[in-house]
C-alpha positions as CSV (number, residue, x, y, z in Angstrom):
1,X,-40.2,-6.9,5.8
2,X,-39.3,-10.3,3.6
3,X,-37.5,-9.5,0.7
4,X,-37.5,-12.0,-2.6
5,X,-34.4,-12.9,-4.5
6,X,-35.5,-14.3,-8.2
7,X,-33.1,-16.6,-10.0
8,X,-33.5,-17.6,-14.1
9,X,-32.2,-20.4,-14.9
10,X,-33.0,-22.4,-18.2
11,X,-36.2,-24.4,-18.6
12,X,-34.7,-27.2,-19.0
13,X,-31.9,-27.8,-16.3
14,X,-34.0,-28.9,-13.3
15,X,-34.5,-32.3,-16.1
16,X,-31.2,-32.3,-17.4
17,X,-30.5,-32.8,-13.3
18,X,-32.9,-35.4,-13.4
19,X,-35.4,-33.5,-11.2
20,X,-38.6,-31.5,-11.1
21,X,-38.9,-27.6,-11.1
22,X,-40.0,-27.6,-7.9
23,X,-37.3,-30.0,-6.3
24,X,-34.2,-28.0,-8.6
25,X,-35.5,-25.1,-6.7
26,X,-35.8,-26.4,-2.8
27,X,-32.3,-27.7,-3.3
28,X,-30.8,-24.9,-4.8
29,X,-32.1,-23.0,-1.9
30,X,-30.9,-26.1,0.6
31,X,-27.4,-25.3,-1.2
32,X,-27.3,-21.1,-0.7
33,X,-28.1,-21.8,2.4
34,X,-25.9,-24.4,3.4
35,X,-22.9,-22.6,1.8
36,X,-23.6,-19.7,3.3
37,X,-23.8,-21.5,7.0
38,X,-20.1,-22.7,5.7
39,X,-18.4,-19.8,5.3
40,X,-19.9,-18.3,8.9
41,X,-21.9,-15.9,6.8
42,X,-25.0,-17.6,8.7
43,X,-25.6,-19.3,12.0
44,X,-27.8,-23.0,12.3
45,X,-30.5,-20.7,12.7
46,X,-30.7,-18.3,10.2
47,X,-30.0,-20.9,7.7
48,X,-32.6,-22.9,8.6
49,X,-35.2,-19.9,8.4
50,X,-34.0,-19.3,5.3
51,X,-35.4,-22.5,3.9
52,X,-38.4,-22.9,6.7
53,X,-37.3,-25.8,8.6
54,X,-36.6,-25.6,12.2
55,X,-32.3,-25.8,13.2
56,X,-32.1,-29.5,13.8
57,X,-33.7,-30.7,10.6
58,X,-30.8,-28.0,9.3
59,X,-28.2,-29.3,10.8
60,X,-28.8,-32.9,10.5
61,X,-28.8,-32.2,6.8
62,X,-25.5,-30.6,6.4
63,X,-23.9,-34.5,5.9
64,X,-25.6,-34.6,2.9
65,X,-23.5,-31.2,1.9
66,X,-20.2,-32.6,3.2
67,X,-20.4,-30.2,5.5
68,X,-19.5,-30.8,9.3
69,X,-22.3,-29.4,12.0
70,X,-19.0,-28.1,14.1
71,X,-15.4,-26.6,12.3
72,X,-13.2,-26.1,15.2
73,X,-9.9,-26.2,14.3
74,X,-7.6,-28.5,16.6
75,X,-6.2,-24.7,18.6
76,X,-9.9,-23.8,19.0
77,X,-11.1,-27.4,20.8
78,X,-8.4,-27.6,22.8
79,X,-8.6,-23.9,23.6
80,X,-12.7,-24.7,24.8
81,X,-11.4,-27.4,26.3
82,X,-9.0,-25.7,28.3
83,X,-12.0,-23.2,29.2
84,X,-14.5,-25.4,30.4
């Protein structure tokens, strides 16, 4: 079962952003989702079904978000490293 999750905002923001309706809304989805990925609420591919786009297209678009594909800390590479 999907579920919907309706924001308001006003009618006017998606042009004071300098954007269309339609694009305020894409990206504002792009953004929950790529926040959520961030804080390990999601994985690559839950995020990406989210907003319909297969896990690469997802991930390749994180730069744009300033967020890194991978957050290993220094103790968890070396740690993988050790492991492998």
């Amino acid at each position: 079962m999907m579920h919907q999750l309706t924001v308001e905002y006003p009618e006017t923001l998606p042009d004071a952003v300098g954007s269309t309706s339609e694009q305020f809304e894409q990206e504002a989805k792009w953004a929950m989702a790529v926040k959520l990925f961030e804080m390990k609420r999601l994985s690559s591919g839950m995020a990406a079904a989210l907003i319909g786009v297969d896990r690469v297209t997802f991930l390749l678009k994180l730069a744009d978000y300033g967020v890194p594909m991978i957050d290993l800390t220094e103790a968890d590479l070396l740690s993988d490293l050790a492991s492998a």
